[in-house]
N, C-alpha and C positions, 0 to 999 in steps of 0.2 A: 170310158168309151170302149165299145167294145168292139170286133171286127169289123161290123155292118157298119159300123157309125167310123170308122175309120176309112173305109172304103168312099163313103156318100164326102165326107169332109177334104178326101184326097181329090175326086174326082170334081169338087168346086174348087179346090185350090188350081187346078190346072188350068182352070180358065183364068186365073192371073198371069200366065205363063212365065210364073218363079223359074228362075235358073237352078235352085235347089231347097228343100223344106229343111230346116233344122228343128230336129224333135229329140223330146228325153222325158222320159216316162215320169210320173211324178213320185216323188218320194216322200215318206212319211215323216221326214224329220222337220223341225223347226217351227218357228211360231206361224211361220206363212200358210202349212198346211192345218193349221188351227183354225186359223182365220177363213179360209176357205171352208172347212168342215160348219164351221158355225153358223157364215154368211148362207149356206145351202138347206141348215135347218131353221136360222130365220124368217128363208124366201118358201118355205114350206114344203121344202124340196126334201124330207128325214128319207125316204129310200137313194139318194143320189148322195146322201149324207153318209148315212151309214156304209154304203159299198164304199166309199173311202175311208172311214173309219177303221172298215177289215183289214184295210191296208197299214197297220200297224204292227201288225203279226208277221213275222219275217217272211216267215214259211210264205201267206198270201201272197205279200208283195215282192218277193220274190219272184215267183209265178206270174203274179200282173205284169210286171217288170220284161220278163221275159218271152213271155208272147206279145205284149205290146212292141217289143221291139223288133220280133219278127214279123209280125203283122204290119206294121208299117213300111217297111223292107219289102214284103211281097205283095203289099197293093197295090204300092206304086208303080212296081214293075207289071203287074196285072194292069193298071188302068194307064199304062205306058206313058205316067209322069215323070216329074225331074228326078235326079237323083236327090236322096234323102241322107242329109248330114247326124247319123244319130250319136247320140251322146251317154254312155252306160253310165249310173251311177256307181263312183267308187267302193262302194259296199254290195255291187252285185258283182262286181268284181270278187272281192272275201266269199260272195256265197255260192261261188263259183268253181270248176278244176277242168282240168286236161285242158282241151281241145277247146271246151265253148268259152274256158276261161279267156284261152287265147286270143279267140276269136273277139271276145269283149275287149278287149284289151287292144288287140290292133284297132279295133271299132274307137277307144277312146282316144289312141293316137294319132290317126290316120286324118289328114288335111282334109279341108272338103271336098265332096266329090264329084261339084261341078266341073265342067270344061270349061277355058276360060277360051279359046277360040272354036272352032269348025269342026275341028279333028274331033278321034275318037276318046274319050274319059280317061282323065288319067289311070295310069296303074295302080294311083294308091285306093283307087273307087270300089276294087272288090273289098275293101275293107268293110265295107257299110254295103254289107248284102245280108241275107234270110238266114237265118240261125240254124234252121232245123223243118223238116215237114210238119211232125209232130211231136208235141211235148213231153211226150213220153219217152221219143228217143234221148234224151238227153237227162231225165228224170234223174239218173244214175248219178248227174255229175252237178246234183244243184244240192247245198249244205247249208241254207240258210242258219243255223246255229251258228257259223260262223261269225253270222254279224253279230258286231257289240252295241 
């Protein structure tokens, strides 16, 4: 899914009026994302197939990984939805350093980040905000080789 298609999907989830979206990007590992890759070129779906497929290659998914989680960060706050509980995979962690590592990091720690009364969001809420404007700033500090 890519920006647009995040945006359209945030913007009907709002009409459920969730207290807050838990997301985490999908990763390449295990039989489940087999299962899915297959069921997608069964249902004759082979280009919705294979852009997952790419997602095998660190380096891609990595990247997927990473804008995905900003993007969803900064829809929601563009289409003035609930706060968004995301979830980094622990190997984007590893392909990770400095500053956005951290930031993954607190993101993986950090309680959810609804409100549970009236007040304003908890403190722990900036945890689960926007990564970066653009991917490039941060280009510097992503080492997918890292994953094993």
């Amino acid at each position: 899914m890519d920006e647009h298609g995040l945006h359209r999907l945030l913007t009907r989830a709002i009409a459920l009026q969730p207290s807050v979206v838990f997301h985490e990007p999908i990763n390449p590992r295990g039989q489940n994302f087999e299962m899915m890759v297959q069921a997608l070129q069964e249902a004759g779906l082979s280009g919705a197939a294979n852009e997952f497929y790419r997602l095998q290659d660190p380096g891609e998914w990595v990247e997927y990984a990473l804008k995905h989680l900003n993007w969803v960060q900064q829809k929601s706050k563009e289409v003035d939805g609930p706060p968004v509980h995301s979830w980094p995979d622990r190997d984007l962690l590893s392909a990770t350093k400095g500053e956005l590592r951290d930031q993954l990091a607190a993101m993986r720690q950090a309680p959810s980040p609804e409100s549970f009364s009236e007040e304003a969001p908890p403190e722990h809420a900036e945890a689960h905000s926007p990564l970066f404007e653009s991917y490039e700033e941060i280009e510097h500090l992503v080492i997918p080789e890292n994953i094993e």
